[in-house]
N, C-alpha and C positions, 0 to 999 in steps of 0.2 A: 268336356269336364267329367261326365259320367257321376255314377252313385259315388263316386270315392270322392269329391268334392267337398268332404266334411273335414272342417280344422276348428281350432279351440274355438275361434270365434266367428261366425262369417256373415256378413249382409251384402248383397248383389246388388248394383244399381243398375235396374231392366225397365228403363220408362217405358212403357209398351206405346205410350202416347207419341215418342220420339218419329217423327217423319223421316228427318233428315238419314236421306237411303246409304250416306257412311257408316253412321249410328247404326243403321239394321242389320248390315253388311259387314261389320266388327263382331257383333253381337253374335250373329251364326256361322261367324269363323270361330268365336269362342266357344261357344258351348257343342261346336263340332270337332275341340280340341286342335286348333290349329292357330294356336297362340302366337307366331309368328306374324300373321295375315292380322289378327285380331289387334293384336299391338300398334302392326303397321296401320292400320284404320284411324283407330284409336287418338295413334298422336296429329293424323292430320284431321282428324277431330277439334282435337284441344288448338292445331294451328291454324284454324279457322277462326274459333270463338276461345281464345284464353280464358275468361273471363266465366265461362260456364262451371259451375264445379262439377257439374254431375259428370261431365267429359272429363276432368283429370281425375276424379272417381274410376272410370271407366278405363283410364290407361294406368293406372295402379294398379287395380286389380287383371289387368292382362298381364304385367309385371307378376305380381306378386303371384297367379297360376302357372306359368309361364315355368317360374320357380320350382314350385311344387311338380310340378310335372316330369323337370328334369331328375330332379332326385327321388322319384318313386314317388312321391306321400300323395300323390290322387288315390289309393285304394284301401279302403276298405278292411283289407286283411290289418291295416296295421292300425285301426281303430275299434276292433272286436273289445271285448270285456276284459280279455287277457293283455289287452296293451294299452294300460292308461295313457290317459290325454299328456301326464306329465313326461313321458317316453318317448314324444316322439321323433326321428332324427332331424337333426341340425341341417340345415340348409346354408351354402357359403354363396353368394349371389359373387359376379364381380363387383369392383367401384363404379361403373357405368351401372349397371342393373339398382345398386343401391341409392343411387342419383337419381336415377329417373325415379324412383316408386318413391323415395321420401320427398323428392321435386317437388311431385303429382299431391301427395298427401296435404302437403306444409303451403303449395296454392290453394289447395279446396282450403283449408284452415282459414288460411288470411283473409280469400274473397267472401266464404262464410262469419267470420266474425266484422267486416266491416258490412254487410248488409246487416246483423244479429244489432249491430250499432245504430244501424239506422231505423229497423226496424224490426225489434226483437220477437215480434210475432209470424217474422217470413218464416215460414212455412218449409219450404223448397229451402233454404238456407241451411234451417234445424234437421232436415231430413239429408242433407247430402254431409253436413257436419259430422250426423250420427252415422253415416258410413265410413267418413274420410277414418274416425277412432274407432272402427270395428276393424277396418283395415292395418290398420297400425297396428290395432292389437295383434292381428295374425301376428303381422311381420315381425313384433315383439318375440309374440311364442315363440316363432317355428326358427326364426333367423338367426334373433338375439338370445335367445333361450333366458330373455328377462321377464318371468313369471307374471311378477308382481306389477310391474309395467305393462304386461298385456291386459292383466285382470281392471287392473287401472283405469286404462283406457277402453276399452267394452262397457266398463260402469256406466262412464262419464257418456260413452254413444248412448246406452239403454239411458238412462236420464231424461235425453234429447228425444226419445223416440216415446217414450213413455210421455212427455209433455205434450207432445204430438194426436197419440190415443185419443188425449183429455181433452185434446184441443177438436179432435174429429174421431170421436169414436166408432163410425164406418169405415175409415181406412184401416184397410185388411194388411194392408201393406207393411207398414212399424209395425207388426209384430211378428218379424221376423228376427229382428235383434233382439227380443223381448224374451221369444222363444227359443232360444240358441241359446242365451245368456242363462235364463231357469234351467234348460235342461243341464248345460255343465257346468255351471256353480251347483247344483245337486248331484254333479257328477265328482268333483272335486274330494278331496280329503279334507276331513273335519278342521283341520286349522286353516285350512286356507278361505273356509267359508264365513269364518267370523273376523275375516279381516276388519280394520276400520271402514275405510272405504267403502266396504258390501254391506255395510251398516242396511238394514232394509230388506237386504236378498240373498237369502238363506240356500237361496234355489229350491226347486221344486222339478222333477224330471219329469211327472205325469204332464205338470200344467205346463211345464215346456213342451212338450209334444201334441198336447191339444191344439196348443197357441200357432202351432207349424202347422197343422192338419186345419186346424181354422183359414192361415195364408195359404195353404194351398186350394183350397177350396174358394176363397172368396178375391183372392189377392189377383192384383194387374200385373205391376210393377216385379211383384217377387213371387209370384207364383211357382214358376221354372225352379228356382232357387229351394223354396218350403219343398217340391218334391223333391228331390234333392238330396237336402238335410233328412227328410224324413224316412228316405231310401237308408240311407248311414246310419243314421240312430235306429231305426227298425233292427237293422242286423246287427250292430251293438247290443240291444235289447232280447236278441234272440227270436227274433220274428221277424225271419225270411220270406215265410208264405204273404205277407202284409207288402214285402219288398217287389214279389215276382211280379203284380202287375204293373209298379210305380215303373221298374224298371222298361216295359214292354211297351209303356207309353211314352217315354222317352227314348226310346230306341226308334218310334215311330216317325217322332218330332226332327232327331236328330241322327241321318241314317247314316252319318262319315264317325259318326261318337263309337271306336270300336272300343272304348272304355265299357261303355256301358253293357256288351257282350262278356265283356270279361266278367264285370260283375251280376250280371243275369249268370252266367256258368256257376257261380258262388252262391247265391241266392238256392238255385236249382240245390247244388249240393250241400249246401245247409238245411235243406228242408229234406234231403233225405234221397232225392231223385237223379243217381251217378244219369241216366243214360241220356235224361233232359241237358245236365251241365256239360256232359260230352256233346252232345249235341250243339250246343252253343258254342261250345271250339269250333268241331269241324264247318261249322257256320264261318268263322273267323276263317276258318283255312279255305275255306272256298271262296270269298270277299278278295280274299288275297292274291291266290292265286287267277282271279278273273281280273285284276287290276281294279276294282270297285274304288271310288272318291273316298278317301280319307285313311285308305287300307296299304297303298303302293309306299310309304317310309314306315309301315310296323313289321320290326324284326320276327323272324319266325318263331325264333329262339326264347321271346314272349310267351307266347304259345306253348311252346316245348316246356317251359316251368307251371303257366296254371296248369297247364295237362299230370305234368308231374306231379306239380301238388294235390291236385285233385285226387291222383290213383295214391300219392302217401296214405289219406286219409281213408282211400276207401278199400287200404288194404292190399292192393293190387301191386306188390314192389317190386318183380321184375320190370313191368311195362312201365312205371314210376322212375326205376333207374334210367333206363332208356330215355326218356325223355328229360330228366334232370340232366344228363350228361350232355346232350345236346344243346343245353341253356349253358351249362358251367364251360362248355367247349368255347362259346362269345360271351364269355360273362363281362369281359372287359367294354362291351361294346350294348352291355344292358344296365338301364340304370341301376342306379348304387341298390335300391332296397333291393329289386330283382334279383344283381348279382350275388350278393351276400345270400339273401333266402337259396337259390338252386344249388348252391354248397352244403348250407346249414343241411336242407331235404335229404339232399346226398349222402350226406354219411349217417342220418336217421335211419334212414332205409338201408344202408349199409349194415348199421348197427341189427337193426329188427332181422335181417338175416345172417348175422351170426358172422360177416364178415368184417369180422375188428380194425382191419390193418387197416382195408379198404376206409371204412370209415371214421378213422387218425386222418387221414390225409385230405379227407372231406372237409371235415374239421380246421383243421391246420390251416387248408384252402382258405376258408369262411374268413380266418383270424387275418390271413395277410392281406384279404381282398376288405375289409374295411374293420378295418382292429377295432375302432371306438364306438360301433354298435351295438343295437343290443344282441341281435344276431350272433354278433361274434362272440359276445360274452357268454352267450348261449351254449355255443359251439366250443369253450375253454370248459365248459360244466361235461363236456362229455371226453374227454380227452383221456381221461382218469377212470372214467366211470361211464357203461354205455348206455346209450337213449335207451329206455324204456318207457310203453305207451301209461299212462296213468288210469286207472279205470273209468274216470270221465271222458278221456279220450278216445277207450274203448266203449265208451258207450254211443258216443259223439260220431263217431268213424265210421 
């Protein structure tokens, strides 16, 4: 799952008390990005003990990654300051992937509300409840792009989790939906924060981020997860150097997560350090080429765009063409955000040197390879009129 693991809303369900060696075995397939094996775990998890919610928790959420994974949105790049939370692109799952994640969700619901019946102080009930609607709520945002419904449903989790707090003010754990939910409803535009429903939570960004730095620091369950979120919102926040160790410890934890090199490279060059971020390529290119666990199904072509992008930014746009053109060469064969950005770079760097035609075509590229992003709408803004860098960018770069 790597640092890019941050969406509108998220809470992880990581019993770390879990024995059962399927449960373990799912778990570090998942967070070593290998959502396939984690999945498969997962459901014969749930086909063991149906009746568990935290296990249909568990295969929802390798669903709903699983997802994300495909279409780009594990990174990073596309939850900076420049790319509001309300931006982000649309994910189309099939009718089977939509079955099983709301299957998974709508059991935790039912088996959690008839224990909340029997015994409205179960604990374990309230806390897997308040996952099942943080989950939903993703899959609201990112799938449904129903706002209002995801906001909805995260409330109604934090609710559950916050009764929790009150109920066990040492579990470090609930305030991880507690903290997710402050930071982006502070993150949010001014109407969306006085909804009714948010009647209470104004958001607050700081005391989101404590609240995450608190669960990573003291939390079992969601620990993994608080670093994580905190790695994302760091570099949303502009505090990379706070990112570089979170990353390096979970690079530690999880050595097949070549997600997490990617965003170590980002980290590195956000804080200013080109030859550190190259360095964590060439790292990536050596895993790869040694056949290393978790490295033998990443295209190279990966590689070839953060390379690219990294020399956009740092200026360097002949060796930046070079390797964007070797991404846009299998764009077809890289996820959607991937392909669309190695175009969009393409004709930026085109443009910066004064090669116009070149970079219509770049352009043009961007628009057919996924029309209804924002990439491409990006890429319609230049068609007319050529990229030029802004002086924040030139400061940034």
């Amino acid at each position: 799952m790597g640092l890019a693991a941050f969406v509108l809303f998220l809470t992880a369900p990581l019993p770390a008390q879990w024995k059962d060696p399927l449960i373990a075995r799912g778990w570090d397939h998942f967070y070593n990005v290998e959502y396939d094996e984690a999945i498969a775990d997962f459901q014969k998890a749930v086909d063991a003990e149906p009746v568990d919610p935290m296990r249909q928790n568990a295969l929802a959420q390798g669903i709903l990654y699983q997802l994300m994974y495909k279409a780009g949105s594990l990174e990073t790049e596309y939850i900076t300051g420049n790319n509001p939370f309300l931006r982000r692109p649309k994910m189309n799952p099939t009718p089977e992937e939509e079955k099983r994640f709301l299957g998974a969700i709508q059991a935790t619901l039912d088996i959690t509300a008839a224990r909340l019946q029997r015994n409205p102080q179960d604990r374990t009930a309230m806390y897997a409840q308040g996952v099942a609607l943080g989950l939903r709520g993703n899959y609201n945002f990112l799938v449904r792009k129903a706002y209002l419904d995801a906001l909805r449903d995260v409330t109604a989790g934090r609710k559950l989790h916050n009764r929790l707090s009150e109920l066990d003010p040492q579990w470090a754990d609930v305030r991880l939906l507690q903290g997710v939910h402050d930071y982006i409803v502070g993150s949010l535009p001014f109407a969306y924060r006085f909804l009714g429903f948010l009647a209470g939570y104004t958001g607050d960004k700081e005391r989101g981020i404590r609240l995450l730095q608190d669960v990573a620091a003291h939390g079992v369950m969601n620990k993994v997860d608080a670093e994580i979120l905190l790695g994302a919102v760091y570099r949303r926040e502009r505090r990379p150097k706070d990112a570089i160790p979170i990353c390096l410890d979970l690079l530690r934890r999880f050595p097949r997560n070549f997600l997490v090199l990617f965003e170590l490279c980002q980290m590195y060059a956000d804080s200013g350090d080109k030859n550190a971020a190259l360095a964590a390529l060439d790292r990536i290119d050596q895993l790869k080429k040694s056949g290393a666990p978790g490295y033998k199904n990443l295209l190279p072509e990966k590689v070839n765009f953060a390379r690219g992008n990294l020399l956009f930014w740092y200026n360097d746009l002949d060796a930046a063409i070079e390797n964007l053109r070797k991404a846009t060469g299998r764009a077809r064969d890289l996820d959607p955000n991937t392909g669309v950005m190695s175009w969009l770079r393409l004709g930026q760097c085109y443009d910066l040197l004064g090669r116009r035609e070149q970079a219509r075509q770049a352009y043009q590229a961007a628009i057919a390879y996924a029309p209804d992003s924002d990439p491409a709408r990006e890429a319609k803004r230049y068609l007319n009129s050529p990229y030029r860098r802004t002086a924040r960018q030139k400061s940034t770069s």
